[in-house]
Backbone as JSON, one array per atom type, in Angstrom:
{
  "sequence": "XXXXXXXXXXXXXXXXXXXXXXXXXXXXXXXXXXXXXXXXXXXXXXXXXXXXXXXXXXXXXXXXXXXXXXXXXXXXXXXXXXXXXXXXXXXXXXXXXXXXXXXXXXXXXXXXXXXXXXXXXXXXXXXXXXXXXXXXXXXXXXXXXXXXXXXXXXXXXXXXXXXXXXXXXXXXXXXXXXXXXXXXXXXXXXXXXXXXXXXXXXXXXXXXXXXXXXXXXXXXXXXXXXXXXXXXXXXXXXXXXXXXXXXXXXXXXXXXXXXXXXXXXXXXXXXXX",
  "N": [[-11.64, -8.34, -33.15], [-10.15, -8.31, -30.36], [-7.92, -9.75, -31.29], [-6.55, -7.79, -32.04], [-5.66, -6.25, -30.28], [-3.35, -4.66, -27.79], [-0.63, -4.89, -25.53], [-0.29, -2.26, -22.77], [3.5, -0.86, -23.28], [5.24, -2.52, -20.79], [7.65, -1.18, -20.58], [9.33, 2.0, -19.81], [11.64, 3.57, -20.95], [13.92, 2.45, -22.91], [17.48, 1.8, -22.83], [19.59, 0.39, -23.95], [21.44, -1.87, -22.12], [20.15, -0.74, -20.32], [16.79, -0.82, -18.48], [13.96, 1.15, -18.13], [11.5, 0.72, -15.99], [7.81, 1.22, -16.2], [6.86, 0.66, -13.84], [8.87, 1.07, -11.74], [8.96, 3.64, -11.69], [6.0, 4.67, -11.91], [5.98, 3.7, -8.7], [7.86, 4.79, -7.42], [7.14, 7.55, -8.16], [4.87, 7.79, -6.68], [6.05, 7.34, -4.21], [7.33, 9.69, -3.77], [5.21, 11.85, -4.39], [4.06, 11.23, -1.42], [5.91, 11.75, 0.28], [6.58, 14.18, -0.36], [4.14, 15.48, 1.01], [3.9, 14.63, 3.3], [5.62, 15.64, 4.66], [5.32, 18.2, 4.3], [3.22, 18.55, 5.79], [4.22, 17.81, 8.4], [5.53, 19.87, 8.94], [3.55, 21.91, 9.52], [2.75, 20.9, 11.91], [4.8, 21.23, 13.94], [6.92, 20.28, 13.51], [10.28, 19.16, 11.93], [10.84, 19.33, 8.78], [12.79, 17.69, 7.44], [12.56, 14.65, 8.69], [10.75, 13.42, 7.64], [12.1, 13.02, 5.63], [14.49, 12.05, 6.84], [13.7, 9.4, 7.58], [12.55, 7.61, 6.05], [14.84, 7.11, 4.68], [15.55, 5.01, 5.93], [13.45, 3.72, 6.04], [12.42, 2.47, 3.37], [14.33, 0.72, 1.83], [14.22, -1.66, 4.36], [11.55, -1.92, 4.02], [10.89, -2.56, 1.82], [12.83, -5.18, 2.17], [11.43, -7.01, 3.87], [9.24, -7.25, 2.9], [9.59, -8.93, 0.75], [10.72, -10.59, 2.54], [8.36, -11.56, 3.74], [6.77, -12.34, 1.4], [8.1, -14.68, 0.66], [8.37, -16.51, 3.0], [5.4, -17.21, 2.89], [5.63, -18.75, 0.59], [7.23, -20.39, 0.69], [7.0, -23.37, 0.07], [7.84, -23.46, -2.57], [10.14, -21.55, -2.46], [11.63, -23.15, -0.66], [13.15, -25.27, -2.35], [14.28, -23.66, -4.22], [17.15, -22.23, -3.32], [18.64, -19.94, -4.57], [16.83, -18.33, -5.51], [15.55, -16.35, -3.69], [17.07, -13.94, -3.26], [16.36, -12.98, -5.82], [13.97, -10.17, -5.99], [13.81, -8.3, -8.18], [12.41, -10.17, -10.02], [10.07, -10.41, -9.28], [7.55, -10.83, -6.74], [6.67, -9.42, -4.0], [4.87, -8.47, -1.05], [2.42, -6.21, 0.47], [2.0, -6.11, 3.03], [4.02, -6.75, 3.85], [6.18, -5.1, 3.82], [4.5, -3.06, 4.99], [4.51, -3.99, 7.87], [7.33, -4.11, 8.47], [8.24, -1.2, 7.95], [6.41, -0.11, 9.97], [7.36, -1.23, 12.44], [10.13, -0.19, 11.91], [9.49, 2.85, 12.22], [8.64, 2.85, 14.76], [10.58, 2.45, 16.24], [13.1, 4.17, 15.39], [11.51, 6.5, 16.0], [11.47, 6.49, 18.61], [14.42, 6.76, 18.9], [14.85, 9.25, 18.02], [13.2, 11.24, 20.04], [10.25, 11.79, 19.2], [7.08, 11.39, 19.25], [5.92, 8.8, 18.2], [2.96, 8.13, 17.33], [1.85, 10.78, 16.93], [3.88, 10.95, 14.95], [2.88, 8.53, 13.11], [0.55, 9.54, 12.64], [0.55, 11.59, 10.75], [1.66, 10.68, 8.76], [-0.58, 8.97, 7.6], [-2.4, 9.75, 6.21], [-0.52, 10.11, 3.49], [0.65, 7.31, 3.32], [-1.31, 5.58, 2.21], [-1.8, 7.23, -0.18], [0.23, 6.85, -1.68], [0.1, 4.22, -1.97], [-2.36, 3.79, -3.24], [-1.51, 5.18, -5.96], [0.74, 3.3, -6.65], [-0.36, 1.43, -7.28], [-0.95, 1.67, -10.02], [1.09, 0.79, -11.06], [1.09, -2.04, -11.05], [-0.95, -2.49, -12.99], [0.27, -1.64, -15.28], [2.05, -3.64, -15.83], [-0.05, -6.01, -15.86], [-0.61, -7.29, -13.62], [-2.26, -8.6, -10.3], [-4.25, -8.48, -10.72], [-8.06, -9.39, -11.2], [-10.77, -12.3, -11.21], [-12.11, -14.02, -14.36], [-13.88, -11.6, -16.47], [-16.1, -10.59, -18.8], [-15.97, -8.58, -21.89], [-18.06, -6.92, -22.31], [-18.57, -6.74, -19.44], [-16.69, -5.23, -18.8], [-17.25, -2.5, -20.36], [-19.8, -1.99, -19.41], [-18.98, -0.59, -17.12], [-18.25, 1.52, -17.56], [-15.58, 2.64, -18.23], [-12.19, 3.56, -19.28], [-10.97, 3.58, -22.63], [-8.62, 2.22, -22.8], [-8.23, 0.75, -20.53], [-9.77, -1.17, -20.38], [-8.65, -2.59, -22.66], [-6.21, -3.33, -21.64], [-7.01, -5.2, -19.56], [-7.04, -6.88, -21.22], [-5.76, -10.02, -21.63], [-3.76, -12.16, -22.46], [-6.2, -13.18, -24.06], [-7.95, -13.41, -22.62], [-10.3, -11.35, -20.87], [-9.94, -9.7, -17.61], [-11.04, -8.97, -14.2], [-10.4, -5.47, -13.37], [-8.94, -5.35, -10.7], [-7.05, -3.94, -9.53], [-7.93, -1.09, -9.84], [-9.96, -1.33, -8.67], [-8.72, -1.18, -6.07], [-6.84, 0.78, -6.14], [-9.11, 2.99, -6.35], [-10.5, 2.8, -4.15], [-8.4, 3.43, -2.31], [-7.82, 6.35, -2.65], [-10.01, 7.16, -2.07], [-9.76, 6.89, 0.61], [-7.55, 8.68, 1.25], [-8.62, 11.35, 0.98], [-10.85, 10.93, 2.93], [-9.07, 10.96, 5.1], [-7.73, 13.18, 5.5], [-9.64, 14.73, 5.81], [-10.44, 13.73, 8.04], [-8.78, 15.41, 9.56], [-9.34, 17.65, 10.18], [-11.33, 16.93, 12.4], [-9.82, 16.71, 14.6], [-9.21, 14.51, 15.89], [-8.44, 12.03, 18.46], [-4.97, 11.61, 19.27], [-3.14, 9.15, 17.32], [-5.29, 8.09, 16.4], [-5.84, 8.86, 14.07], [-4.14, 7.38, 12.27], [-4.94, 4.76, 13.1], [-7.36, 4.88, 12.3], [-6.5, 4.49, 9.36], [-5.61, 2.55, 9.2], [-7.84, 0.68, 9.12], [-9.89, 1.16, 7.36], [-8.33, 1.24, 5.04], [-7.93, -2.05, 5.7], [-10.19, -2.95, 5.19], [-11.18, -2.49, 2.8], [-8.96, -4.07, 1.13], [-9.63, -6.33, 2.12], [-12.13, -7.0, 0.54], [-11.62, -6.72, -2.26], [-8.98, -8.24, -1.91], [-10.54, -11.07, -2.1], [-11.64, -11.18, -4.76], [-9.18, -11.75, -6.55], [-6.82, -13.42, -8.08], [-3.89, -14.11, -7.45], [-3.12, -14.51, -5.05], [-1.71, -14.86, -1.71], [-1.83, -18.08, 0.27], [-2.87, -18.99, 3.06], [-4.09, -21.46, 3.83], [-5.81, -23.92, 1.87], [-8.18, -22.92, 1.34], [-8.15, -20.19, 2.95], [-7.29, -17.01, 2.09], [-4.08, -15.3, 2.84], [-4.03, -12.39, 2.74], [-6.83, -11.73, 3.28], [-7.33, -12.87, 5.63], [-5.15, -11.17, 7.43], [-6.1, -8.63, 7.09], [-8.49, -8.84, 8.55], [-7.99, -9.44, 10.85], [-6.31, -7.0, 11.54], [-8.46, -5.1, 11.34], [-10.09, -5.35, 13.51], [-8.17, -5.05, 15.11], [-7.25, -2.72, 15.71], [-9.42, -1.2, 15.9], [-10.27, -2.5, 18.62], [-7.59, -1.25, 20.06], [-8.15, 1.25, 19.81], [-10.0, 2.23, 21.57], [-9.1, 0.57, 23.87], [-6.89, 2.9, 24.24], [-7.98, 4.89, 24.54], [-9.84, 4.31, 26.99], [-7.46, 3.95, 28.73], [-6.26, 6.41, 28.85], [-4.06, 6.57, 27.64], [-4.83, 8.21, 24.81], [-4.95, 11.0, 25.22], [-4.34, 13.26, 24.17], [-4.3, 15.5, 21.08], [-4.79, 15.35, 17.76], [-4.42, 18.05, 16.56], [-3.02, 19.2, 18.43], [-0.31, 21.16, 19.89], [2.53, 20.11, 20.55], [5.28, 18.03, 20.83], [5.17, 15.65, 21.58]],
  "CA": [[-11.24, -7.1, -32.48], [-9.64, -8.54, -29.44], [-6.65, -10.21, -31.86], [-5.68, -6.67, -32.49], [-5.58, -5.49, -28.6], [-1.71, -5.18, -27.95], [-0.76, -4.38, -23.89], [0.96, -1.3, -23.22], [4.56, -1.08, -23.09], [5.57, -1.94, -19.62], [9.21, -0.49, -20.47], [8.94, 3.41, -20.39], [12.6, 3.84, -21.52], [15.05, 1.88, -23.52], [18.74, 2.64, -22.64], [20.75, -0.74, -24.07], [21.73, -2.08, -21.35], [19.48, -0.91, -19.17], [15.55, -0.82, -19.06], [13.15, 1.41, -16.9], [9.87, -0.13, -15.97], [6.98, 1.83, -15.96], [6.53, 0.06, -12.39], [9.79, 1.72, -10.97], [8.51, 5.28, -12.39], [4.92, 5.0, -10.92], [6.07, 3.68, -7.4], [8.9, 6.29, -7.24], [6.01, 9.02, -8.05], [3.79, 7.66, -5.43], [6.82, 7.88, -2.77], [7.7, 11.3, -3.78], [4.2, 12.56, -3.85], [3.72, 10.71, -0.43], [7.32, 12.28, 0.94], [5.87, 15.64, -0.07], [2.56, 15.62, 1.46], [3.81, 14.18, 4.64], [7.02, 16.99, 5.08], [4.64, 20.06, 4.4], [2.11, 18.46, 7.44], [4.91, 18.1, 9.62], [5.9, 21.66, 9.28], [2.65, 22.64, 10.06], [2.73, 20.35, 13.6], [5.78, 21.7, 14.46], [8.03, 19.23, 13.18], [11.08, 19.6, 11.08], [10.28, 18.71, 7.63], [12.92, 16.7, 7.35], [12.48, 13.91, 9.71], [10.08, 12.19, 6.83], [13.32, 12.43, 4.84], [15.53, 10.65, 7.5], [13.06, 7.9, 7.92], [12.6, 7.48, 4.52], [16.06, 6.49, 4.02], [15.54, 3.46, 6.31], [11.82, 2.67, 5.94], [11.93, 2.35, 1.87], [15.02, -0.46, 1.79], [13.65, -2.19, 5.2], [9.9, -2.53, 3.47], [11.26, -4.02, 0.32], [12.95, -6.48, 2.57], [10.51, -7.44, 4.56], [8.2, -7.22, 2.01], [10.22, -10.04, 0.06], [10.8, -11.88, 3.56], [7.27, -12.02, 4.12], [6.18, -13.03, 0.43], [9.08, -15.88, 0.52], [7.81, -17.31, 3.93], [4.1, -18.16, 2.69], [5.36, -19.18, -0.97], [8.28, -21.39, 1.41], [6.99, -24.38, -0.4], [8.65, -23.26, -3.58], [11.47, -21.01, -2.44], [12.99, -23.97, -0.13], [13.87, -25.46, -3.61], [15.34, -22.82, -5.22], [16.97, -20.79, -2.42], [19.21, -18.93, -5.25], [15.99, -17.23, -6.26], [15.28, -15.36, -2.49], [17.39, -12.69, -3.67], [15.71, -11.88, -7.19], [13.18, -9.41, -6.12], [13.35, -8.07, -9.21], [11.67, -10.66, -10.84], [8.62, -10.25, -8.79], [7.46, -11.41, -5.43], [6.49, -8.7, -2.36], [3.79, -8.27, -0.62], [2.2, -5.16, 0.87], [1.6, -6.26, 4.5], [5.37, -7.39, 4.9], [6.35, -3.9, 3.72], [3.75, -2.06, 6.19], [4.85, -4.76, 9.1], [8.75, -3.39, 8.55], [7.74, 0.36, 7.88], [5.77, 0.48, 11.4], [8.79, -0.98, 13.07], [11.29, 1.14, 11.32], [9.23, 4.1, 12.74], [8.55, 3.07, 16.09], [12.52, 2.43, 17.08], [13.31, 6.02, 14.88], [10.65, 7.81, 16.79], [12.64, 6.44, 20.04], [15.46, 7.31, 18.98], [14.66, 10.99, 17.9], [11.96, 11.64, 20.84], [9.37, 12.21, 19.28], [6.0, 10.81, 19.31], [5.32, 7.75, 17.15], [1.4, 8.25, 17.18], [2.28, 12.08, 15.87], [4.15, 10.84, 13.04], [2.02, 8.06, 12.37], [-0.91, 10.53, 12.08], [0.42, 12.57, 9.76], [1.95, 9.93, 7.58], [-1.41, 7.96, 7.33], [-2.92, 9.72, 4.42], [0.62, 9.77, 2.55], [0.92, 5.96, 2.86], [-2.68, 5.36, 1.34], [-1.33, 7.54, -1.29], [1.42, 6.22, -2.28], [-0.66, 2.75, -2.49], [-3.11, 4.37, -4.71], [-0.6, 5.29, -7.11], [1.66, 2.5, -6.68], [-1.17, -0.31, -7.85], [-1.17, 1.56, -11.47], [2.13, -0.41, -11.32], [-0.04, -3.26, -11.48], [-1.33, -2.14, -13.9], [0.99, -1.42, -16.7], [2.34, -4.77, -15.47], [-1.19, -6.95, -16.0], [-0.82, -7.87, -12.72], [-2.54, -7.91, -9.17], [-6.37, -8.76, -11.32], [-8.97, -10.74, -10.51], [-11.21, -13.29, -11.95], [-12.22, -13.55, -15.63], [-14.61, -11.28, -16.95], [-16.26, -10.33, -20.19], [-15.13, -7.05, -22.64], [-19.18, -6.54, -22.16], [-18.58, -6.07, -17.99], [-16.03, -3.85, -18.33], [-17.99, -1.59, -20.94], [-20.77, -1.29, -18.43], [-18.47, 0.38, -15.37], [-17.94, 2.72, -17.84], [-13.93, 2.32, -17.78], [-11.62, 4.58, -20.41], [-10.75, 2.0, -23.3], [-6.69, 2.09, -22.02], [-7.83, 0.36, -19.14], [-10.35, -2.11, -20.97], [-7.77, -3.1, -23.15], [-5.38, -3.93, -20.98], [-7.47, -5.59, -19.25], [-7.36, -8.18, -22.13], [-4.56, -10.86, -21.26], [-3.25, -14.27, -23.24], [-7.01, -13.91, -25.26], [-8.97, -13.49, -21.25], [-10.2, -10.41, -19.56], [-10.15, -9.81, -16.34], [-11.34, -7.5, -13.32], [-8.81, -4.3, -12.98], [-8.93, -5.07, -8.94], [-5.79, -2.42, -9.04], [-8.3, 0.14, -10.17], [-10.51, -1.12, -7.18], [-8.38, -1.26, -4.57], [-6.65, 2.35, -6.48], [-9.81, 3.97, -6.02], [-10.92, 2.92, -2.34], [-7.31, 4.21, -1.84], [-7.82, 7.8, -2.74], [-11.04, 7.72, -1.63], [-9.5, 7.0, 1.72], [-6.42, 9.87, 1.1], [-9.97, 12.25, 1.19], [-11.31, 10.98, 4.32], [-8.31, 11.1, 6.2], [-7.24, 14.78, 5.27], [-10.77, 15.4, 6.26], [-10.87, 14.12, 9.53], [-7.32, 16.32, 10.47], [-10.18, 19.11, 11.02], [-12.45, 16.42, 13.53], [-8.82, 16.79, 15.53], [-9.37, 13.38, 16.38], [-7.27, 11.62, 19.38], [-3.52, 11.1, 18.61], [-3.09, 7.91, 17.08], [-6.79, 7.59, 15.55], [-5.54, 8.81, 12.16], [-3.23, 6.05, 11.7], [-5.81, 3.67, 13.09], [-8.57, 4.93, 10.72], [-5.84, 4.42, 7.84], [-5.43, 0.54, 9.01], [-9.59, 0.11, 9.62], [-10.47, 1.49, 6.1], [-7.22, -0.11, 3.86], [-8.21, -3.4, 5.46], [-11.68, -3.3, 4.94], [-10.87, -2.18, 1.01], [-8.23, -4.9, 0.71], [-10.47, -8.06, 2.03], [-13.02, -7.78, -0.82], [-10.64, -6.5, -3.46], [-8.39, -10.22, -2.25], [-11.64, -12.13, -2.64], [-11.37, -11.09, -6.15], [-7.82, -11.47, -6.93], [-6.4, -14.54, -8.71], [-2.74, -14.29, -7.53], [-3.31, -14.34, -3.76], [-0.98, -16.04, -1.11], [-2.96, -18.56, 0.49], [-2.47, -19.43, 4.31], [-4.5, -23.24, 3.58], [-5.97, -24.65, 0.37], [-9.39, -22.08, 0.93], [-7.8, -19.18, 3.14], [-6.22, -15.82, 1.74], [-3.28, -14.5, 3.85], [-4.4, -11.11, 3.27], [-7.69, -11.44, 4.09], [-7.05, -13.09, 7.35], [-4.61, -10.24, 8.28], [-7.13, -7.39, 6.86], [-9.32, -8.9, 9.62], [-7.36, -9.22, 12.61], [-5.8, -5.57, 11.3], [-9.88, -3.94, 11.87], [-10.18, -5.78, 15.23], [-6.81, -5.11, 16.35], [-7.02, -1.35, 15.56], [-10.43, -1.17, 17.25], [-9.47, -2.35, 20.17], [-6.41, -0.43, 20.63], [-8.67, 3.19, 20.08], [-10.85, 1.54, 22.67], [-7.81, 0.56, 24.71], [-6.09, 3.77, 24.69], [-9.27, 5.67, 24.92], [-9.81, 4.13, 28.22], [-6.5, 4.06, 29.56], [-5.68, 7.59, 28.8], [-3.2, 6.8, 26.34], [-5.1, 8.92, 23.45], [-5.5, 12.39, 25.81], [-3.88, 14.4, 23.17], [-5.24, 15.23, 20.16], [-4.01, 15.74, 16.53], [-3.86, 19.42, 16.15], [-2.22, 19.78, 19.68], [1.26, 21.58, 19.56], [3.37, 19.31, 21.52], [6.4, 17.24, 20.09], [5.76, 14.34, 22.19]],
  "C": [[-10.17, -7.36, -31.43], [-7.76, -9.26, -29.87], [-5.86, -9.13, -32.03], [-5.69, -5.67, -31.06], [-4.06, -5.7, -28.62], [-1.11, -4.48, -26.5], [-0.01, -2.42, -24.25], [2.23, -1.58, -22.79], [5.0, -0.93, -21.82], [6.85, -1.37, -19.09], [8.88, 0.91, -20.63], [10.19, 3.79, -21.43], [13.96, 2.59, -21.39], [16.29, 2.09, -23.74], [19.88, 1.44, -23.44], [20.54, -1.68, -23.11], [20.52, -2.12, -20.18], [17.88, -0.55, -19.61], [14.83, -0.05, -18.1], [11.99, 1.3, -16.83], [8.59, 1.2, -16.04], [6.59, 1.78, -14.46], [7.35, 0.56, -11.39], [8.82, 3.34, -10.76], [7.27, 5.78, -11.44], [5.01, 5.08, -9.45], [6.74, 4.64, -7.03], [7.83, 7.54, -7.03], [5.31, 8.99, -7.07], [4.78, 8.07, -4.21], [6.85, 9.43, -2.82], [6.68, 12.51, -3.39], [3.76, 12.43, -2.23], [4.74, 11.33, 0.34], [6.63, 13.69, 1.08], [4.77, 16.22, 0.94], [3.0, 15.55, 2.91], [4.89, 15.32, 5.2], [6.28, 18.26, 4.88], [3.64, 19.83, 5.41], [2.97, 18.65, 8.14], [5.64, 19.41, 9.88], [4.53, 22.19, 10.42], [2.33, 22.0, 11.71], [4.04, 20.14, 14.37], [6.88, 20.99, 14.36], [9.21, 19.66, 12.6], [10.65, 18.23, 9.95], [11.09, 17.82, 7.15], [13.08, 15.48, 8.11], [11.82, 13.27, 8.96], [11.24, 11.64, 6.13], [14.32, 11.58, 4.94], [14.67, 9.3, 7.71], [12.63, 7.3, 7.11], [13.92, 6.46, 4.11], [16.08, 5.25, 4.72], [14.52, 2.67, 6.35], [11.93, 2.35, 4.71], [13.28, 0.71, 2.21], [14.66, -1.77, 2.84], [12.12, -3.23, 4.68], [10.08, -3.35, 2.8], [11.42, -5.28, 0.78], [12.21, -6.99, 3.31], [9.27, -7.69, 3.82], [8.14, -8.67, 1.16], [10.29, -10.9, 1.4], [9.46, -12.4, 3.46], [6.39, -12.72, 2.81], [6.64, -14.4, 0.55], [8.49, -17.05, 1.45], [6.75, -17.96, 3.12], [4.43, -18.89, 1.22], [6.65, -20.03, -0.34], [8.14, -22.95, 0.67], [7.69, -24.07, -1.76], [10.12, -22.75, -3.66], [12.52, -22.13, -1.47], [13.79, -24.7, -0.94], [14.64, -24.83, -4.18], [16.07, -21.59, -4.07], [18.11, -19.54, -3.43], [18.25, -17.71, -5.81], [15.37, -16.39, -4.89], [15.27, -14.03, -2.81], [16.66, -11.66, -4.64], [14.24, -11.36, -6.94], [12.57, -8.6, -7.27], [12.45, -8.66, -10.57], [10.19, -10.92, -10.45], [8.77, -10.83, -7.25], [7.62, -10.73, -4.1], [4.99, -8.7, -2.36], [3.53, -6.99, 0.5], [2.55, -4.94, 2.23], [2.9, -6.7, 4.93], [5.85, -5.84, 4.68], [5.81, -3.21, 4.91], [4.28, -2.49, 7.68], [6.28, -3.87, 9.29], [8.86, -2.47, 8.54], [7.15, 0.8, 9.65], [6.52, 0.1, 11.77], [9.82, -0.39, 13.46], [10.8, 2.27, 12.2], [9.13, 4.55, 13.75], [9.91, 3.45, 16.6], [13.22, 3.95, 16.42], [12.45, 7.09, 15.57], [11.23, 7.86, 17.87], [13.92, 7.02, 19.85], [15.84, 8.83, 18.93], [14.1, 11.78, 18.91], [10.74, 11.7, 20.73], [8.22, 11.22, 19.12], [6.07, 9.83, 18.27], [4.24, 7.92, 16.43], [1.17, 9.87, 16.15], [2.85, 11.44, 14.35], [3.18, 9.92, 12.41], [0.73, 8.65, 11.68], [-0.95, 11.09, 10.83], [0.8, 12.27, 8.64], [0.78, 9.37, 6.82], [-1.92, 8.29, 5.88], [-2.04, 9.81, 3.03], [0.99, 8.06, 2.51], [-0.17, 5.49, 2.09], [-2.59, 6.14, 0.03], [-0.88, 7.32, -1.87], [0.87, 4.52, -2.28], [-1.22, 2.85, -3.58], [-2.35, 4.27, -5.98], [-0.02, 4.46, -7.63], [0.39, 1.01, -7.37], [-1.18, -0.23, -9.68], [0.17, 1.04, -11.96], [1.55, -1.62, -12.21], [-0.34, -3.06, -12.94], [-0.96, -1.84, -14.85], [1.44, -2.79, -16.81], [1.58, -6.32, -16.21], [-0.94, -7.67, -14.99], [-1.42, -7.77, -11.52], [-3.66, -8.19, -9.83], [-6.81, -9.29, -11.1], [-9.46, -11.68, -11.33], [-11.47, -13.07, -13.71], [-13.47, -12.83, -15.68], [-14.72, -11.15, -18.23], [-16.09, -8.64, -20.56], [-16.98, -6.22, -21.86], [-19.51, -5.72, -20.74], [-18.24, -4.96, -18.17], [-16.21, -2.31, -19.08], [-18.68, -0.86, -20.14], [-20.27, -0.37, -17.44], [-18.01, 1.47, -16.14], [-16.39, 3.25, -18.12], [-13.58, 3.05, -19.55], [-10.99, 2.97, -21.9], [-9.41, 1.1, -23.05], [-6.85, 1.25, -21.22], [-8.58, -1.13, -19.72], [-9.3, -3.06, -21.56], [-6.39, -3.66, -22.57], [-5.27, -4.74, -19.6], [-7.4, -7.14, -19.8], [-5.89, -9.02, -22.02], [-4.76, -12.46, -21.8], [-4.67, -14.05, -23.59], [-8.42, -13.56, -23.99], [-9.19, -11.96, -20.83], [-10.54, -10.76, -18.19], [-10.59, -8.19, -15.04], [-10.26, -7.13, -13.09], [-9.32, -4.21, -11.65], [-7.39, -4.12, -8.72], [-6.29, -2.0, -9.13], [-9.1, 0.07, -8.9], [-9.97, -0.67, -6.32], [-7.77, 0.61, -4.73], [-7.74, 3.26, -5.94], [-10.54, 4.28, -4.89], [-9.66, 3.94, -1.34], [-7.33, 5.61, -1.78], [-8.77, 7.83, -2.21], [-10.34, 7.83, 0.18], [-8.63, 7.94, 2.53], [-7.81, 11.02, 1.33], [-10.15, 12.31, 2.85], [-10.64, 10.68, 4.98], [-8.07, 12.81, 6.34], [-8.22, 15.5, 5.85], [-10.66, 15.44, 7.9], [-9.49, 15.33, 10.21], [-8.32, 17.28, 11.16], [-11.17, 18.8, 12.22], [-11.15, 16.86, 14.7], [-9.14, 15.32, 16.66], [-8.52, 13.01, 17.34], [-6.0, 11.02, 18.41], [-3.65, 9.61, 18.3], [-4.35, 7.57, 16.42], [-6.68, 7.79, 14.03], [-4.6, 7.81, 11.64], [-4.18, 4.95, 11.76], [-6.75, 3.88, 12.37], [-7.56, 4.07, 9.86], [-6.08, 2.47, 7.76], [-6.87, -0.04, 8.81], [-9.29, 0.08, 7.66], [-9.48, 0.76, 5.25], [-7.59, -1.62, 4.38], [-9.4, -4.07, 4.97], [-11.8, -3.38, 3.29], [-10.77, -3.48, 0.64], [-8.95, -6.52, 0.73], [-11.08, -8.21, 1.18], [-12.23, -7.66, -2.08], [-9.35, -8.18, -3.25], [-9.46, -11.07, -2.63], [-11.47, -12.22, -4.2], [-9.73, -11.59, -6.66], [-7.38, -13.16, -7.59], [-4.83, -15.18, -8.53], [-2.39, -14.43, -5.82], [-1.76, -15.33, -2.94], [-1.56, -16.97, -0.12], [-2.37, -19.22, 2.14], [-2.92, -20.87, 4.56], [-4.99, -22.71, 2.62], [-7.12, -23.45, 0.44], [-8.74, -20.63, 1.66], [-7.11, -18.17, 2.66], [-5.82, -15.25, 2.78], [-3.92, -13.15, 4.01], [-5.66, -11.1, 3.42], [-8.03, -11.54, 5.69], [-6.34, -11.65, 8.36], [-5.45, -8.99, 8.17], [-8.09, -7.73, 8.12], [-8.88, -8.37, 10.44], [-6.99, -7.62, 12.56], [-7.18, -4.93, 11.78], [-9.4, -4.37, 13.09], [-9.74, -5.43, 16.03], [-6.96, -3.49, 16.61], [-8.23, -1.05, 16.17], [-10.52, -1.22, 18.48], [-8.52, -1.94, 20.74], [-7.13, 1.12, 20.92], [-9.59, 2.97, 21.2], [-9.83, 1.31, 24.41], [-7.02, 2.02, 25.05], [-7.28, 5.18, 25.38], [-9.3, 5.44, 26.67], [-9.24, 4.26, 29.5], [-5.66, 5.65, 29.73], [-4.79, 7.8, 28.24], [-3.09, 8.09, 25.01], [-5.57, 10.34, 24.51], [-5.46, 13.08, 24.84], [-4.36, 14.16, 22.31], [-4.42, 15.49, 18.87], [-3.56, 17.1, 16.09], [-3.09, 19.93, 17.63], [-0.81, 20.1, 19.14], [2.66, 20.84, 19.63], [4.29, 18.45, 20.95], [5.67, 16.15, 20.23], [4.19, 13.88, 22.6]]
}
């Protein structure tokens, strides 16, 4: 049975010349849906709707690179050999957390520069970036990449899984756990319980810090699993280490601002700034 499994095609369209991934297509959809979502909140908190659009244009090229800086660094034992291959992003090689590192940057020094609140936009972005993760892992997933250890056809029967996903599951003769569908579905679940709390009107800045608590907490057991990891020593995973410090750090900042009077304002308040 398994000799006649055959992936799916991770090309959607065949032009000659040129090829478009299924992996472009999905991430693109995830931004767009994630662009949307976040420009019809900021109407409603008095924003101008496009202000996701201008920061867009310098957070998406920024992430990539940083995304690629920060893969390159920990995989430095290979790329100081070849430094002609830095450039080829296209042949693989980012990582999430260098993306998110350059994205919160990007937003802080654009929020300065515009006036307005940081903690505001971050709020209202939070459940559009957990979205656009969600989406963006079924990348992975057309891909066969981003999976975890081996399992048997028998596991992935039991979770009940559509056969599309089983089957492509099946790689070089091996299955393996679809940890994109994990970490996919902690993701939406977490797009839920952010949208939810908008109505607790939580302190400014707590909806971004939920977003970092809950994606790191996801991401540490979903790396435990993972088989492609970047490894900070011979037993540590980079991203689990930073999924830590990321709860901790974000704890003690709602703790920190809580105290200091930082977080007075609240999420449904009117106020630009």
């Amino acid at each position: 049975m398994e000799e006649n499994i055959k992936p799916l095609n991770p090309i959607a369209l065949d032009l000659g010349p040129i090829e478009v991934h299924w992996y472009g297509i999905i991430i693109g959809t995830g931004l767009a849906l994630a662009l949307w979502m976040a420009m019809r909140e900021s109407e409603r908190r008095n924003l101008q709707k496009e202000i996701f659009a201008d920061l867009m244009l310098w957070a998406i090229p920024i992430a990539i690179i940083s995304a690629r800086i920060y893969y390159v660094i920990f995989e430095w034992h290979y790329y100081k050999d070849h430094l002609s291959q830095i450039p080829q992003i296209w042949e693989g090689g980012i990582a999430i957390h260098g993306a998110l590192i350059g994205s919160v940057i990007t937003t802080y020094i654009f929020t300065k520069r515009k006036g307005v609140s940081f903690w505001k936009l971050a709020d209202i972005a939070a459940p559009s970036i957990i979205l656009g993760q969600a989406i963006g892992r079924w990348g992975n997933f057309m891909n066969q990449e981003a999976h975890g250890g081996e399992v048997t056809r028998a596991f992935l029967e039991n979770l009940h899984l559509p056969q599309f996903i089983i089957n492509q599951m099946y790689i070089n003769g091996t299955y393996y756990h679809p940890t994109f569908l994990y970490e996919s579905l902690w993701d939406f679940a977490g797009v839920i319980l952010l949208l939810a709390l908008r109505k607790v009107n939580l302190r400014r800045g707590e909806s971004f810090l939920t977003y970092v608590i809950w994606y790191s907490i996801g991401r540490f057991f979903v790396e435990g699993m993972r088989t492609d990891s970047l490894m900070l020593t011979e037993y540590l995973r980079m991203a689990q280490m930073i999924s830590i410090f990321l709860v901790v750090f974000a704890i003690v900042l709602i703790i920190f601002r809580r105290k200091t009077g930082l977080a007075d304002k609240h999420y449904l308040d009117p106020s630009n700034n």
